[in-house]
N, C-alpha and C positions, 0 to 999 in steps of 0.2 A: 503493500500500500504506500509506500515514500515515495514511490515515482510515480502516482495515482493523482490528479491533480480533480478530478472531472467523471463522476460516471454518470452516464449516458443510459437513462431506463427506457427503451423504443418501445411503440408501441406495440409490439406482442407482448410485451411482457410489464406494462401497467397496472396489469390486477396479479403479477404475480407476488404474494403476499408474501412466500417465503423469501424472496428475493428482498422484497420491500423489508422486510421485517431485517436481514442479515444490513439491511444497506444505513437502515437508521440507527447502529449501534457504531458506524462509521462517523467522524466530522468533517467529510468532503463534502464538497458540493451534489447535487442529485440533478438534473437536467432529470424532469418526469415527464415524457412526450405523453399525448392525448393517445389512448388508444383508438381502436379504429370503429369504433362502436363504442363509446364511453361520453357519457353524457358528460356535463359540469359537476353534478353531485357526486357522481361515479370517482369520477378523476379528481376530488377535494380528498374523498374517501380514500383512496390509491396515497394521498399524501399526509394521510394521518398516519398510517401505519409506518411511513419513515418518521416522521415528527413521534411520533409515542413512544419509539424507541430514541430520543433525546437527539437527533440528528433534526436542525431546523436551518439548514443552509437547501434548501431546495428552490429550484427555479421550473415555472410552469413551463412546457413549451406545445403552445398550437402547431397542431402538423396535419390539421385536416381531420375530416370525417370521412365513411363510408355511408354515400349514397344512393341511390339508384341512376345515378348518371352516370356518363360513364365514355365523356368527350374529355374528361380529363382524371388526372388520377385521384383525387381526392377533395371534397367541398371542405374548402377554404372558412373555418368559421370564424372572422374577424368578430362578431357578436361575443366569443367566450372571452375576448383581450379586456375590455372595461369592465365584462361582470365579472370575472375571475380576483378584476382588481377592487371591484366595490365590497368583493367577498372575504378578502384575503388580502394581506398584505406584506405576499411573497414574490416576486419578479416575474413577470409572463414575459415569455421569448416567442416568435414564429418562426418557423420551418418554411418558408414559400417554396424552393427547393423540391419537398416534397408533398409539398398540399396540389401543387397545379401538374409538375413535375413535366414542367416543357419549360425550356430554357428560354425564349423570347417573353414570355409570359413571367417571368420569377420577379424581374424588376420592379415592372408595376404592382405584385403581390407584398413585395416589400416593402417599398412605400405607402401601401394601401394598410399594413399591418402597423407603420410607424404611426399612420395618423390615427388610427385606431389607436392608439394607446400602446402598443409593445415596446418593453424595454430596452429589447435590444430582438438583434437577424442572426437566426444561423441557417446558412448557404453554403452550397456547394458552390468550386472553385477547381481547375484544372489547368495548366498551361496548357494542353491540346484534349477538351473534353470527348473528341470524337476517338480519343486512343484510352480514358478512363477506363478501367476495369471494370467500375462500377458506373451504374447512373449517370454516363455520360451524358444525356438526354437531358437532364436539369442541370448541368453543371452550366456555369459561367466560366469564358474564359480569364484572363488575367485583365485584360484592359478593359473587357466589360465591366468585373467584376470594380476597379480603380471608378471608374465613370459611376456605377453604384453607388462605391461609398461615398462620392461626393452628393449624390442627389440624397441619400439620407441623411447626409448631414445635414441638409438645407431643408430636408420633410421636419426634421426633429426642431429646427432651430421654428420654422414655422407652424408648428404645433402646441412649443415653449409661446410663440405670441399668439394665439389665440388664448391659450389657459390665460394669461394676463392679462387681454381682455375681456375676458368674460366673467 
């Protein structure tokens, strides 16, 4: 665990309780993705059982639902980013990467989750996505990915003034 910085709970394995249960006697961070069928109550539940076991460094992260659609890989629920936060006052992260899971599309999902309220983005990123082992399909390359983080920094800066306006 000393070169563990980060574990990463995906969604199959959200409601795994033994997992959940060994991970909140840990003091890492928990990254909980939504599972893929897991409501807001569901996935609160999923973070008590790290939390009860005295580990409270958890970060929510939306990565989509499973729907009956099925032009893209998973409905995108920007809806869970502000209740998640009205509910709780643990860090919600997005996945766009794998809620839409087509790379021309990830951009505007990012941004779209910034104004929504997320904390923060985690994306995939590839110097040549079309050689990725995995998931090259949602990956950004490198200079997309640079051109990204400048527009979320300007989604974020712009979302800082509206809160001050309002």
């Amino acid at each position: 665990l000393p070169y563990i910085d980060v574990f990463q709970v995906g969604a199959r394995n959200s409601q795994n309780y033994t997992l959940l249960d060994a991970l909140g006697s840990t003091q890492k961070t928990i990254i909980l993705k939504r599972g893929m069928s897991t409501s807001i109550e569901e996935w609160l539940h999923a973070a008590e059982y790290i939390f009860s076991n005295g580990n409270e460094n958890i970060v929510f992260c939306e990565r989509g639902i499973r729907t009956f659609e099925n032009g893209y890989r998973n409905t995108f629920d920007l809806n869970a980013i502000p209740i998640l936060q009205e509910k709780t006052h643990l860090p919600v992260i997005a996945d766009p990467s794998h809620s839409i899971g087509i790379r021309r599309f990830v951009p505007t999902m990012a941004l779209s989750a910034i104004l929504a309220g997320a904390d923060g983005i985690l994306m995939e990123s590839h110097h040549t996505p079309e050689e990725a082992f995995s998931d090259g399909q949602q990956c950004l390359d490198y200079q997309e990915a640079a051109k990204l983080y400048e527009q979320m920094r300007q989604a974020y800066s712009f979302r800082e003034q509206l809160k001050s306006t309002s």
